[in-house]
PLY file of the C-alpha trace (Angstrom):
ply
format ascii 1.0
element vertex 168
property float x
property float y
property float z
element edge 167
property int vertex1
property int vertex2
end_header
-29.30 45.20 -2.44
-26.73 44.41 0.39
-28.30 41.30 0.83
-28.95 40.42 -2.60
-25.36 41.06 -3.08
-24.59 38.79 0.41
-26.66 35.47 -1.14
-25.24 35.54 -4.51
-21.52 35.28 -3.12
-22.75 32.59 -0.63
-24.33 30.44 -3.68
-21.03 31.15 -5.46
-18.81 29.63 -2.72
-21.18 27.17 -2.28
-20.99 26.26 -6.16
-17.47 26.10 -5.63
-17.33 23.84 -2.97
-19.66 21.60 -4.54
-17.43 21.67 -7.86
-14.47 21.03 -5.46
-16.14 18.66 -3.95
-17.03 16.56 -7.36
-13.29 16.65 -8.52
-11.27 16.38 -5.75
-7.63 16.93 -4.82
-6.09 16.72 -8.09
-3.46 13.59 -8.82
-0.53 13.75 -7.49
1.38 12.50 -10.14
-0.22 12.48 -13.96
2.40 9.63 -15.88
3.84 6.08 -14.03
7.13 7.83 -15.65
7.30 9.83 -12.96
6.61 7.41 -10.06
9.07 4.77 -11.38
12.32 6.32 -10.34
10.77 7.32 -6.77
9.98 3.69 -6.39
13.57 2.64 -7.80
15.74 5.24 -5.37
13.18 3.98 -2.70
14.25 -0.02 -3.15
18.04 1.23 -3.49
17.44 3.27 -0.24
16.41 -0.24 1.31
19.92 -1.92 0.56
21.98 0.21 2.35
25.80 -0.46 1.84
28.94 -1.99 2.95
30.74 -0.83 5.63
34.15 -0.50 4.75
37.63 0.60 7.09
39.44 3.62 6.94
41.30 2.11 4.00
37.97 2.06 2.07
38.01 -1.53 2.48
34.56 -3.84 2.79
34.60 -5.23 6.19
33.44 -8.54 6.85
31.15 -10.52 10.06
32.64 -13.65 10.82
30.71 -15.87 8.58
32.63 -13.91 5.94
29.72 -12.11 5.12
30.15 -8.26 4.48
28.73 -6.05 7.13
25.83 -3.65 5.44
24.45 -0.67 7.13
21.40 0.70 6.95
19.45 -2.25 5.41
15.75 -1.77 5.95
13.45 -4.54 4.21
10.78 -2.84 1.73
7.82 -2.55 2.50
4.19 -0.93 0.95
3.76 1.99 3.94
7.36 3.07 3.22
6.81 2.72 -0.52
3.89 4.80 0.05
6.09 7.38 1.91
8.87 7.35 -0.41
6.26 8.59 -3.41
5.20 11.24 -0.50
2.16 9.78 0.34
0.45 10.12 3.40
-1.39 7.05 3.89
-0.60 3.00 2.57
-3.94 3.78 1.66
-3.24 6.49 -0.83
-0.46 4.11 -2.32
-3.15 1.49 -3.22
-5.61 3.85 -4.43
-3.17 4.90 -7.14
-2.57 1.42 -7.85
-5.99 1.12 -9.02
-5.77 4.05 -11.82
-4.89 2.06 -14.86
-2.03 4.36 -15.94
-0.64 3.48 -12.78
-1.72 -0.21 -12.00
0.81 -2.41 -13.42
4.18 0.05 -12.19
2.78 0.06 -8.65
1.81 -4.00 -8.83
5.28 -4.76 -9.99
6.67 -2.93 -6.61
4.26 -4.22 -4.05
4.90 -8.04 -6.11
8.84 -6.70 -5.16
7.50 -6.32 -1.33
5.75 -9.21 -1.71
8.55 -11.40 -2.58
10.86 -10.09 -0.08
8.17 -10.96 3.05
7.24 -13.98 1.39
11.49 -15.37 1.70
11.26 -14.04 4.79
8.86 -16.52 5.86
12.11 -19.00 5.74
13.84 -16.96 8.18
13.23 -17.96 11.36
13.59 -13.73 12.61
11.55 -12.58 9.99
8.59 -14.91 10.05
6.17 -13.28 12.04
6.09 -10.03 10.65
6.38 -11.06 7.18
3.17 -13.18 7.82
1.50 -10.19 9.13
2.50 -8.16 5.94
1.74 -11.03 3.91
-2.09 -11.20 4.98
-2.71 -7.56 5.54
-0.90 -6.14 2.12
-1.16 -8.99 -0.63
-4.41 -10.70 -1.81
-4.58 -14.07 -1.80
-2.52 -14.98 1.95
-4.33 -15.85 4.77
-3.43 -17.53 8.20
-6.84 -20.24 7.96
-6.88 -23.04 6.10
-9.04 -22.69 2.71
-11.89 -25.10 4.15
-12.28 -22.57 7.22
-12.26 -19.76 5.19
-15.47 -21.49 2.56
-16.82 -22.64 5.67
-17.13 -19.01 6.74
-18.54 -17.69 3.77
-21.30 -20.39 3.32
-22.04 -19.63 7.24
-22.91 -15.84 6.00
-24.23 -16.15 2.84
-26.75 -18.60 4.48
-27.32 -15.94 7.58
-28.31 -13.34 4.33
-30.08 -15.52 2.38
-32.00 -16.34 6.06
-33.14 -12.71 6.05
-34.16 -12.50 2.57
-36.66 -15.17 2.89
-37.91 -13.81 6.36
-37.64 -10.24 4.36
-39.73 -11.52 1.46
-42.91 -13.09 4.07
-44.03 -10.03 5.58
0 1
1 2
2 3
3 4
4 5
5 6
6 7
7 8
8 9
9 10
10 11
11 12
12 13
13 14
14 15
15 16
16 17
17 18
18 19
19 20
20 21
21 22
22 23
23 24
24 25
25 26
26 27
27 28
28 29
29 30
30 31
31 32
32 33
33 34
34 35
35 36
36 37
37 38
38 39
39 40
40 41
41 42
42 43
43 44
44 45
45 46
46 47
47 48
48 49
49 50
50 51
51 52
52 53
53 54
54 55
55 56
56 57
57 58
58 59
59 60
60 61
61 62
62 63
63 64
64 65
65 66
66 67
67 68
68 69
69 70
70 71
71 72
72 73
73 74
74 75
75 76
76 77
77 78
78 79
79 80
80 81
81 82
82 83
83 84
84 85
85 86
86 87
87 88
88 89
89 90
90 91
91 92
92 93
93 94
94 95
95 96
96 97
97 98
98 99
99 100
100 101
101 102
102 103
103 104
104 105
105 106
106 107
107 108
108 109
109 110
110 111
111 112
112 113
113 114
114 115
115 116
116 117
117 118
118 119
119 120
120 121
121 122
122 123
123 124
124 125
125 126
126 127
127 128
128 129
129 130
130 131
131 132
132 133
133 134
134 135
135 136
136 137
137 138
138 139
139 140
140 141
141 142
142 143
143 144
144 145
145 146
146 147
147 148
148 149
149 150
150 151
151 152
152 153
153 154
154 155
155 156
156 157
157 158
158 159
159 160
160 161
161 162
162 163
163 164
164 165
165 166
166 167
């Protein structure tokens, strides 16, 4: 009876597991309601502020520009932190839920925008090419002709092995 007793809890946690298994961690957040003023405080966070005197006045660089602190440009892993992610990776798995698609596309189109005027800047270039290419579809450092070139290269390689497939 002992073991009878002994294999019916094991199939019971192992039922549970599997049903754990199936439905996963459950979502983190259930309406885009509540992700939209995480993502707002998190793009206000990004703007820091003005520096000002001990006369609560804005001080100004020499260009007569005034001096902000804290500015940090936007980007989709700190997004993704700022909504208490864990991983970019989490971010844009959220983004493709439909409840959620459109709030988190406007944001990362936000990011986007932001590397993409960076690419004027002669500091910010680099690494807004690099976000560019690895965040946003549709960027890439090779021309289009290399890219089709590339493509028709594999596709041939697999259509290569089909027919070799298909005459044994």
């Amino acid at each position: 009876e002992r073991d009878y007793r002994m294999r019916t809890a094991e199939a019971v946690l192992l039922r549970w597991e599997v049903m754990r298994m199936k439905t996963g961690r459950p979502p983190k957040y259930e309406s885009k309601e509540q992700i939209e003023g995480l993502i707002e405080e998190y793009f206000r966070s990004c703007e820091g502020e003005m520096l000002k005197d001990d006369d609560g006045n804005i001080v100004y660089n020499k260009f007569g520009e005034p001096v902000v602190i804290g500015r940090k440009p936007p980007t989709v892993t700190g997004l993704a932190l700022a909504l208490g992610f864990s991983t970019r990776l989490s971010l844009l798995n959220y983004q493709g839920k439909k409840e959620f698609a459109n709030t988190i596309t406007r944001a990362k189109t936000y990011i986007e925008e932001y590397a993409e005027r960076r690419l004027f800047d002669r500091d910010g270039v680099h690494g807004a090419k690099f976000s560019l290419i690895n965040n946003f579809r549709g960027w890439s450092d090779k021309s289009r002709d290399e890219t089709e070139k590339e493509t028709l290269e594999k596709l041939d390689r697999i259509l290569e092995g089909i027919d070799r497939a298909s005459k044994q």
